[in-house]
C-alpha positions, 0 to 999 in steps of 0.5 A, spaced: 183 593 766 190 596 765 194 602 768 198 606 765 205 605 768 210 610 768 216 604 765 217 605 759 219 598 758 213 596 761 209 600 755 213 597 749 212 590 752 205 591 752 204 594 746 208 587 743 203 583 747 197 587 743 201 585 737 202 578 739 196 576 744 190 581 742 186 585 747 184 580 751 190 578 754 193 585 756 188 590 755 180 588 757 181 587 764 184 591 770 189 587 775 192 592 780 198 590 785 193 591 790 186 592 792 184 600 792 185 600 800 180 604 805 175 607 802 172 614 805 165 614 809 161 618 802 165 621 797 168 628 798 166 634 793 171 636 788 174 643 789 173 648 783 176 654 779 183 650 777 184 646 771 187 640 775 181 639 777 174 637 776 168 641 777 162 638 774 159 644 771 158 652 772 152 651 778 157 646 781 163 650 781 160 656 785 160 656 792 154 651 794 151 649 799 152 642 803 145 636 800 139 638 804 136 633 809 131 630 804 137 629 800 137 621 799 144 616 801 146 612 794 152 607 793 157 606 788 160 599 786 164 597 781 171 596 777 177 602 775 172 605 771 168 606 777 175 608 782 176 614 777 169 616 776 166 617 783 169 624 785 165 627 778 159 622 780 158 625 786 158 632 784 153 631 779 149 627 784 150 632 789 148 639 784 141 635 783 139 636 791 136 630 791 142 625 793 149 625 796 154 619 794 157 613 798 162 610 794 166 604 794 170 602 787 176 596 787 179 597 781 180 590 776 174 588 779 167 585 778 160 583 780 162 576 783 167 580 788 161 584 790 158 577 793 157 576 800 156 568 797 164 567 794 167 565 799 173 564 795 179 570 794 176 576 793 178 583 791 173 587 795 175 586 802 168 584 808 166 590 810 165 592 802 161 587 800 154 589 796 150 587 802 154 589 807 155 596 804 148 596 804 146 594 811 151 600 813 149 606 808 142 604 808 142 607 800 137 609 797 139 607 789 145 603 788 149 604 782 153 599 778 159 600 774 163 594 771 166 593 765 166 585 764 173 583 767 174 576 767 179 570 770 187 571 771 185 578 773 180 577 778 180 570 781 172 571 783 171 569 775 175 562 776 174 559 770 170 564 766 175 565 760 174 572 757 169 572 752 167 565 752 159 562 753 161 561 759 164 568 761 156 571 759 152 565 763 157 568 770 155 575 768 148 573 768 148 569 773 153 574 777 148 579 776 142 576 779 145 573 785 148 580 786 141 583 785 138 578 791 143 580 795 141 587 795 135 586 796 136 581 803 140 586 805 135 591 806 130 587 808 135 585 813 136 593 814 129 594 814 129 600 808 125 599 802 129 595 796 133 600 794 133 602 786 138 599 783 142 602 776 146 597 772 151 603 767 153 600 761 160 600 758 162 604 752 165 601 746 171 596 747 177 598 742 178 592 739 172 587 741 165 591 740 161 586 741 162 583 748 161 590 751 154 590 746 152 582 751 155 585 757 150 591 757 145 586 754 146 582 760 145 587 765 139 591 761 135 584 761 137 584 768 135 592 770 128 589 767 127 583 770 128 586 777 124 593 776 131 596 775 134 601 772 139 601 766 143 607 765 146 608 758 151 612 759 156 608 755 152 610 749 155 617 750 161 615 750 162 613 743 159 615 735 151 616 734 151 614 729 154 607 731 154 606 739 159 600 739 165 603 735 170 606 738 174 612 737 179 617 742 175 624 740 167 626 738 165 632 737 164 637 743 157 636 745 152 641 746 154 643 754 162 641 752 161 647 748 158 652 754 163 649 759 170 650 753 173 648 759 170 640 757 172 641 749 179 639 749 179 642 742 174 647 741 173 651 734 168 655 730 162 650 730 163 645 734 171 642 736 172 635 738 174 633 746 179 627 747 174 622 752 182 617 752 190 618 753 193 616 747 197 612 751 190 608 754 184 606 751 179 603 755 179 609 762 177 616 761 181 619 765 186 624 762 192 624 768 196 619 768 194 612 771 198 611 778 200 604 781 196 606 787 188 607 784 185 613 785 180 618 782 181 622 777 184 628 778 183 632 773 178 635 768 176 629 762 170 629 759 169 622 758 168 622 766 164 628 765 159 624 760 158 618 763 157 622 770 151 626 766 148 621 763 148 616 770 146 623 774 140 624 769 138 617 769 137 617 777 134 625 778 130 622 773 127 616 778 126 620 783 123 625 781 118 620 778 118 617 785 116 624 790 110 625 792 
């Protein structure tokens, strides 16, 4: 996945590559200029009250104590998506009571990365590999969000060109391995396996249908584990047609109680930008830095995609208390 780069030159060339090169080339994937760097023990609550930043919802906003003790820890692994999300994740994480967030994005990414098993150049340095992380964090629920980046962005993909057969048989077996990995981990830990939750992805601009196999993969891999599969990228696009992308939806009904989140309210309903004009595959309505970051400011289509994952986990659960 692509930053935004402040260059103006760099704008106009990647908008003449579109043209020459299609998606694939200049937009699917994320490279960055450096791995996202240390990452924080557990991801710290987002101050509210101001517009450039993001509290997850009028609870949220209000002064709220710390997790209590029975909340359970939980891991977040993924791409840029990943990396601009957490802060509003964890909020809404937190708001439930039930669990505190553990996050540890690398933007231009993947599950290959992740491995303990690639013994090749990676994006995610030792002490963030999945079954590390899980050694440590001794998570209850891990949570994965990657968006499908391919070779000449992350060097794990080797020869697993973007959209290709080949690409879907290295996320499926990816996927797999990953999730033995996990399980390994906390059997060496000594924890229980922890519930892992693979995030769909929201429609592509330009090739709807590689995000429809890549959920595919990671929906038939949540159930052939026991796992879960949280749709969250389905809110981030029509209702009536899940893979076609568009910059703005109708407010939907807690962006219309929160107008903080509807971007564009009017008498009945408004609409809310889940894209800047100028990027359309993050969500985050800031400006993208060279140095990846979470996202600083309000953006509803984070705020939908945290929903969505936060429910889905809550859910879980709850099924799973007493």
């Amino acid at each position: 996945m692509t930053q935004r780069w402040v260059v103006p030159l760099l704008g106009v060339l990647a908008l003449a590559l579109v043209g020459a090169l299609g998606w694939s080339v200049v937009f699917a994937s994320d490279p960055t200029d450096a791995p996202s760097g240390p990452r924080p023990a557990a991801t710290a609550p987002v101050p509210g009250g101001s517009a450039s930043t993001l509290p997850p919802d009028g609870a949220a906003e209000s002064a709220t104590p710390g997790p209590p003790a029975r909340a359970v820890p939980a891991l977040y692994l993924g791409d840029s998506l990943a990396m601009e999300s957490q802060k509003a994740l964890a909020e809404r994480l937190r708001a439930t009571g039930r669990v505190t967030l553990h996050s540890a994005p690398h933007s231009g990414t993947t599950l290959c990365d992740y491995l303990t098993a690639w013994r090749g150049k990676s994006l995610v340095p030792a002490g963030d590999k999945a079954a590390a992380l899980v050694r440590t964090v001794r998570p209850r629920v891990v949570i994965l969000q990657f968006w499908g980046n391919a070779w000449g962005y992350t060097p794990c993909m080797a020869g697993a060109t973007y959209g290709t057969a080949g690409y879907y048989d290295r996320y499926a077996a990816d996927a797999r391995a990953l999730t033995e990995e996990i399980a390994a981990a906390a059997r060496a830990a000594g924890i229980a396996r922890p519930k892992i939750v693979w995030a769909s992805q929201a429609p592509d601009a330009f090739h709807p249908d590689r995000v429809r196999r890549v959920n595919a993969v990671y929906a038939d891999r949540a159930a052939a584990s026991g796992d879960l599969y949280a749709d969250a990228g389905r809110t981030l696009g029509p209702t009536d047609d899940r893979f076609r992308w568009v910059r703005r939806l109708p407010c939907d009904a807690y962006e219309r109680a929160h107008p903080a989140y509807c971007t564009h309210p009017a008498p009945g309903g408004g609409l809310t930008d889940l894209h800047r004009t100028d990027d359309a595959l993050h969500f985050c309505l800031a400006p993208t830095t060279t140095t990846p970051r979470p996202c600083p400011v309000r953006s509803p289509g984070i705020d939908r995609f945290a929903r969505a994952v936060t429910a889905t986990v809550a859910d879980w659960l709850r099924s799973t208390a007493g």
